[in-house]
C-alpha positions in Angstrom: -25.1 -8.8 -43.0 -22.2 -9.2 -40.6 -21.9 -12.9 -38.9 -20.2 -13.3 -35.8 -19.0 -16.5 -34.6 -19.0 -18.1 -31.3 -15.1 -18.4 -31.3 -14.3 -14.4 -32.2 -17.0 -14.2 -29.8 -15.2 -16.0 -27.4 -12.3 -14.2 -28.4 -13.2 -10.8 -27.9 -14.4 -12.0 -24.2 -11.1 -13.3 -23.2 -9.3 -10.1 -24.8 -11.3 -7.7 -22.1 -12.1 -10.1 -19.3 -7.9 -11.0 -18.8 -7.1 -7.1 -18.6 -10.0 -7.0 -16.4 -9.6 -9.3 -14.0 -5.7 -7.5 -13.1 -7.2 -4.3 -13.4 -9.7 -5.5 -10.6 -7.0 -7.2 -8.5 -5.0 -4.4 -8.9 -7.5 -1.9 -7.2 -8.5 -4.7 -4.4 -5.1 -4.4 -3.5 -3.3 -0.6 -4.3 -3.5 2.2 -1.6 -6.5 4.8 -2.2 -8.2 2.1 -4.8 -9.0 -0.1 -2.0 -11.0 2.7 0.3 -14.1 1.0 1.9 -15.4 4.4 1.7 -15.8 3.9 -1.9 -19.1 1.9 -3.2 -18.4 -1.2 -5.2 -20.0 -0.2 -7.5 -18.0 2.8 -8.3 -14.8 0.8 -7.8 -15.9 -2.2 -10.5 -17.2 0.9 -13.0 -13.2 2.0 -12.5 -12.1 -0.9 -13.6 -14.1 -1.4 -16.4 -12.8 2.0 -17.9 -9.6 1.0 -17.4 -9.3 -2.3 -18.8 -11.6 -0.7 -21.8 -8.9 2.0 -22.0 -6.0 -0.6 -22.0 -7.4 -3.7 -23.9 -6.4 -2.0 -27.7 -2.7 -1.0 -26.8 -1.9 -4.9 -25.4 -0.5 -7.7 -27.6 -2.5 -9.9 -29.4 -4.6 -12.2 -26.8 -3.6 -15.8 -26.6 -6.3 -17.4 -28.1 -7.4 -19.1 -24.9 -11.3 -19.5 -24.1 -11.7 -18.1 -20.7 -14.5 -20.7 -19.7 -11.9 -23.3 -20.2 -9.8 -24.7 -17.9 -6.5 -23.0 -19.3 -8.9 -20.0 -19.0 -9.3 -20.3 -15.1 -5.3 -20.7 -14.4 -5.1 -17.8 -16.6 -7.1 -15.4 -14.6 -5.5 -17.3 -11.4 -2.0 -15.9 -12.4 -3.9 -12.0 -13.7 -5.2 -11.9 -10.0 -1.5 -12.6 -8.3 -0.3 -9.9 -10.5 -2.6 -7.5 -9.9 -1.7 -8.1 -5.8 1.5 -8.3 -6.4 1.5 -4.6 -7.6 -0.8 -3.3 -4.8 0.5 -5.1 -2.5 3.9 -3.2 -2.9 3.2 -0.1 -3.1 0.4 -0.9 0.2 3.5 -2.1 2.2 4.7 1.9 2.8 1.4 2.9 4.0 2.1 -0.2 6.4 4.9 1.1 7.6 3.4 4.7 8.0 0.6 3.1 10.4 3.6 1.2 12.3 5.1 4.5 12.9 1.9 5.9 14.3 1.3 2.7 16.8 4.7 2.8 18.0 4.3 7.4 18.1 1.2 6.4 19.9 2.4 3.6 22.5 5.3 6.0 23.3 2.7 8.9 23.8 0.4 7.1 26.2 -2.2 7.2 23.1 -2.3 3.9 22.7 -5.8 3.4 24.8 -7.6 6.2 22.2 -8.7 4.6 19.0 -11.0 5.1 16.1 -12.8 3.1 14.1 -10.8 2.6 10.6 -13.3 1.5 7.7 -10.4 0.9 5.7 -9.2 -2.0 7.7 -12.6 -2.9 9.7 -11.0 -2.6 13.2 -10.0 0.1 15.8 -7.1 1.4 14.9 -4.8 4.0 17.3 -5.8 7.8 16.7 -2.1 8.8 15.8 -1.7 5.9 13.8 -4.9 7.2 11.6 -4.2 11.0 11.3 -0.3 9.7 9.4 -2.0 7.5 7.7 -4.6 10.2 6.5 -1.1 12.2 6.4 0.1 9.4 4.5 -2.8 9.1 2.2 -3.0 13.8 1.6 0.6 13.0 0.4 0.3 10.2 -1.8 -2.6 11.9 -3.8 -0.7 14.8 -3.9 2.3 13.2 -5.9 0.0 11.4 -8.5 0.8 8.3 -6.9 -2.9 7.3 -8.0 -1.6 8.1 -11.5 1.5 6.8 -11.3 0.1 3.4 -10.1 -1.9 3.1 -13.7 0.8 3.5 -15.0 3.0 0.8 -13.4 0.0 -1.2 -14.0 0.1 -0.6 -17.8 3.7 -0.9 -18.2 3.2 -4.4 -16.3 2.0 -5.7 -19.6 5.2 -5.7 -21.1 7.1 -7.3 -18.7 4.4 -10.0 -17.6 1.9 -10.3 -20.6 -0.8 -12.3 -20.9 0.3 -15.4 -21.5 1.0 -19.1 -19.9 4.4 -18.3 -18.6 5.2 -18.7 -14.6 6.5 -15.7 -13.1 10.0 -15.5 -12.0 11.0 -16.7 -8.5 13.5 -14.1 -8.4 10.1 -11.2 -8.1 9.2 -12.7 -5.7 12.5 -12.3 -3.5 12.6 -9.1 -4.3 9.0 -8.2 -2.8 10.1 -10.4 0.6 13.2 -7.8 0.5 11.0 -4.9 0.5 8.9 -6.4 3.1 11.5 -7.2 5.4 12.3 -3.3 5.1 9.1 -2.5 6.6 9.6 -2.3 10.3 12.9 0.0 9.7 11.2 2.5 7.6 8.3 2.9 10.6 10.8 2.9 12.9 12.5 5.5 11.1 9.5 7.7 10.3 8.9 7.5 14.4 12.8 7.9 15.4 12.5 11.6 16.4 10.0 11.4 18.7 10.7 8.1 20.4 14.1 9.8 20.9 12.3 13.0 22.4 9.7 10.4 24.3 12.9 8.8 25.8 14.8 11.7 27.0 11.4 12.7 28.8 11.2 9.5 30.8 14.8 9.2 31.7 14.0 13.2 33.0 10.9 11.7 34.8 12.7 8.5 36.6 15.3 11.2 37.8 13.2 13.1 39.2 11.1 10.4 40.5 14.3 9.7 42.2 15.4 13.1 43.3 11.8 14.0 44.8 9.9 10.5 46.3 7.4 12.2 47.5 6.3 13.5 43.8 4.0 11.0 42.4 5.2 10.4 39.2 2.4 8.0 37.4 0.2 11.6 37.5 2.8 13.7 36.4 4.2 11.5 33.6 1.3 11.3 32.2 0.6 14.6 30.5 3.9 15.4 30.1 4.6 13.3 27.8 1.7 13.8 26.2 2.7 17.7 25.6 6.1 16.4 24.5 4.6 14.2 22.2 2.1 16.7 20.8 5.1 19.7 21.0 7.4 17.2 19.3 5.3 16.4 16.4 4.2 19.7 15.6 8.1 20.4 15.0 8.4 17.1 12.7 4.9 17.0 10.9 6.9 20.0 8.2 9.2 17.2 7.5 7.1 14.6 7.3 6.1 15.4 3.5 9.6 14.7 2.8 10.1 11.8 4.2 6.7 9.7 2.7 7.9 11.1 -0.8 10.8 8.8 -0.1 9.2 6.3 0.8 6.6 6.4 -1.8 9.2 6.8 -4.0 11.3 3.5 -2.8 8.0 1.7 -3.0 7.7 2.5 -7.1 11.3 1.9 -7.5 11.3 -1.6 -5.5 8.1 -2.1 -7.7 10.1 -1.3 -11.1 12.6 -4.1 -10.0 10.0 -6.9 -9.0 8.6 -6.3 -12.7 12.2 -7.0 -14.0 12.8 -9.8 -11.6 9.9 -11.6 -12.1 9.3 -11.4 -15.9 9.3 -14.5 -17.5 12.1 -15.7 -19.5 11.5 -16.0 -23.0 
């Protein structure tokens, strides 16, 4: 007859429900994971698999009841994790949609938007075909994958235990943030430089020839700049999100290091 106690009862609770709860932080917060579009269901099945696939391969569980109180700071500090590592890698999609806004405003685009589930607001057109761009690429690198895998490799530097995370993670994830606005500005910087030569050809001419008005001829041209200007650049614009995705996992490899918690 096998007897099973309430404390390895307990115990085999907290070893599944503190993977769990990362696991489920983790894909409130990490690009493609976090898709409205996807039922909650299907999204808290996900995790489940996940955290039934990781729970043999961690350490040894603290021994810590998670109905106590110890329990609930526990799952407090499993949550932050979890965002912290979505939260990083959702910064470059951030900076993708910045570059479309600013494309956009530059464009005269900025009036048409469209309805974006994934943030529940209207959001520029231009702004949502990169970030569907954005999104194409990502699944086409196995950043999906590769995000499981940060997110297993997070046990060894930040395991399950008691232990305050590092200020110095932290620092680094404000560095990366503050990098945000460049990288969209750089993503944009060819055709706000094309945009720009357009409108200084425009005020010249609305100098040269008074008479022209310029409000209804500025209007679509730079629209067919814009639109002959980004056919040229969308070729390279797979090259330059595998950068960015790339700096996004390597600034994520150094916040685990920073913020792991001294021994």
């Amino acid at each position: 007859m096998i007897v099973v106690t309430s404390s390895q009862l307990e115990s085999w609770i907290a070893a599944f429900l503190f993977p769990l709860v990362r696991v489920l932080a983790l894909i409130a917060a990490a690009p493609v994971f976090n898709n409205r579009a996807i039922p909650v269901r299907i999204r808290l099945g996900l995790g489940v698999v996940i955290a039934f696939a990781l729970a043999p391969a961690l350490p040894v569980s603290p021994g810590i009841p998670a109905g106590s109180w110890l329990g609930f700071v526990l799952i407090a500090r499993e949550i932050l994790i979890g965002l912290l590592l979505g939260f990083a890698v959702r910064l470059a999609f951030a900076a993708v949609d910045l570059a479309g806004e600013v494309i956009g405003m530059q464009m005269s685009l900025s009036f048409a938007t469209f309805y974006d589930p994934q943030n529940a607001a209207a959001t520029p057109v231009l702004a949502e075909f990169l970030g569907l761009l954005a999104t194409l690429v990502y699944l086409s690198l196995n950043g999906h994958l590769l995000m499981l895998s940060v997110l297993a490799e997070s046990y060894r530097w930040w395991p399950i235990a008691l232990q305050a995370l590092a200020p110095a993670g932290f620092s680094q994830l404000f560095a990366w943030s503050a990098s945000l606005f460049a990288a969209g500005l750089l993503l944009a910087l060819p055709l706000i430089a094309a945009l720009l030569i357009a409108n200084l050809a425009m005020g010249v001419l609305a100098r040269v020839a008074p008479q022209l008005n310029i409000f209804a001829v500025g209007f679509p041209v730079t629209l067919v700049v814009g639109f002959v200007m980004l056919m040229f650049v969308l070729p390279l614009f797979g090259a330059a999100l595998e950068e960015l995705f790339s700096a996004a996992f390597a600034s994520l490899a150094v916040l685990q290091r920073a913020a792991a918690p001294s021994p």
